[in-house]
N, C-alpha and C positions, 0 to 999 in steps of 0.2 A: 744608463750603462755605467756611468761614473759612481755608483750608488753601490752598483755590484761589482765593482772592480774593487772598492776599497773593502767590501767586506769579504771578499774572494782574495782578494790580492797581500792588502796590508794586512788585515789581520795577524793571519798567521803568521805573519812574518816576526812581528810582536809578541807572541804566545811564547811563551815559556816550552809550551809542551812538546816543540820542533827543536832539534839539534841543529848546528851551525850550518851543515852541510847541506840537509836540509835545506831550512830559510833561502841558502845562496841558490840552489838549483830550482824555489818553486818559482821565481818571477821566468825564469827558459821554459817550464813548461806551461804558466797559465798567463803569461801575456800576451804570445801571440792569440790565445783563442779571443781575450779580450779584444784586442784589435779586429780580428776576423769581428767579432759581434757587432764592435763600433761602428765598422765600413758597414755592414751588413744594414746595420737601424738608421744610420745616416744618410746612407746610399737609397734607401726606399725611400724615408721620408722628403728627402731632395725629389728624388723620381716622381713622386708624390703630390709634391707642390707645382713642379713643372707641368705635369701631364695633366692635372685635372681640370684647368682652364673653366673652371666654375660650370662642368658639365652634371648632367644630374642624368641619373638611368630611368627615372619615370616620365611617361608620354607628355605630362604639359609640364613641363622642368620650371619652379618658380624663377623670378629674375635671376642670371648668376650676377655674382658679384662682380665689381670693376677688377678688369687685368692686374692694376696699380694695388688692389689688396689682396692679390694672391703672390705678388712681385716679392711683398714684405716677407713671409716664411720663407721661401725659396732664397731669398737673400740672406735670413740667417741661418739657413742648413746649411747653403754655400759655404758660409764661412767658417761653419761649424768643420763641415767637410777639407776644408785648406787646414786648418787648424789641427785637426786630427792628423793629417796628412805629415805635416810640420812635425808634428809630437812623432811620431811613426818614425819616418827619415832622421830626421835633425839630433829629436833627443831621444827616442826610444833606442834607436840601433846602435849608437854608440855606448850607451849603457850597457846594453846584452854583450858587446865585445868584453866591456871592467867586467862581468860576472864572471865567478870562480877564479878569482885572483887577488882575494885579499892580501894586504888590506887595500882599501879603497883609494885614488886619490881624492881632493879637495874637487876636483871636475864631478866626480861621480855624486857628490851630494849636490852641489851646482846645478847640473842636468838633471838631477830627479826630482830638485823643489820644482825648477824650470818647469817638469812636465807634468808636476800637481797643480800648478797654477793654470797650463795650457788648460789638461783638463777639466779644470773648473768652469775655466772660459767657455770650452764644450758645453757644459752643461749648461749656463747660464744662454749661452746663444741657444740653445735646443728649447729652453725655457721660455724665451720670447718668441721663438717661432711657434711654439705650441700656442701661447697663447693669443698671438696676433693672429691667428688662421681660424681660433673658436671662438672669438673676441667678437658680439655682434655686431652690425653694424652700424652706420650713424643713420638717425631717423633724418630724412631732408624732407 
């Protein structure tokens, strides 16, 4: 999601090809959809990690895996999911109040590096939880 946020989001914002007025009004109409998406992919794959409990849909289901490593994604969705939550609240909606009131103060770049770096976090927590849940397991 952080992949298509900056090519949806910043880009344009940088193009030459957009007038000022522009720029300043496209983060009110395509960040909340962003946010909508983010809850959306984060909110399943939490729901995802919780609910499958190493269940399998075929008759002789091989061993599931231990509780303890399904624990591992669900714990960095979670966090992913607080995280986003944070950016949303904290520093996304006081941002969309500064829009359309240039110029900006010294806060407004503050809070927006703040929530490239959250997001990044996002991504990097959504990255280990992908990988810990397809990560095989250890031979004992």
């Amino acid at each position: 999601h952080c992949v298509t946020g900056v090519q949806t989001c910043d880009l344009p914002i940088c193009s030459p090809l957009f007038d000022a007025a522009t720029k300043d009004q496209h983060p009110r109409v395509l960040f909340p959809r962003y946010y909508t998406l983010e809850f959306i992919c984060l909110g399943t794959g939490l729901a995802g990690a919780l609910l499958s409990g190493g269940s399998s849909p075929s008759p002789s289901p091989p061993p599931s895996p231990p509780r303890r490593r399904l624990a591992g994604p669900a714990l960095w969705l979670g966090l992913a999911m607080a995280a986003a939550l944070m950016d949303y609240f904290v520093l996304y909606r006081p941002l969309e109040e500064m829009l359309g009131r240039p110029p900006y103060p010294d806060s407004f770049r503050r809070l927006h590096e703040w929530s490239r770096w959250v997001n990044s976090g996002i991504l990097l927590l959504t990255a280990v939880a992908s990988l810990q849940s397809l990560w095989p397991p250890r031979e004992r």
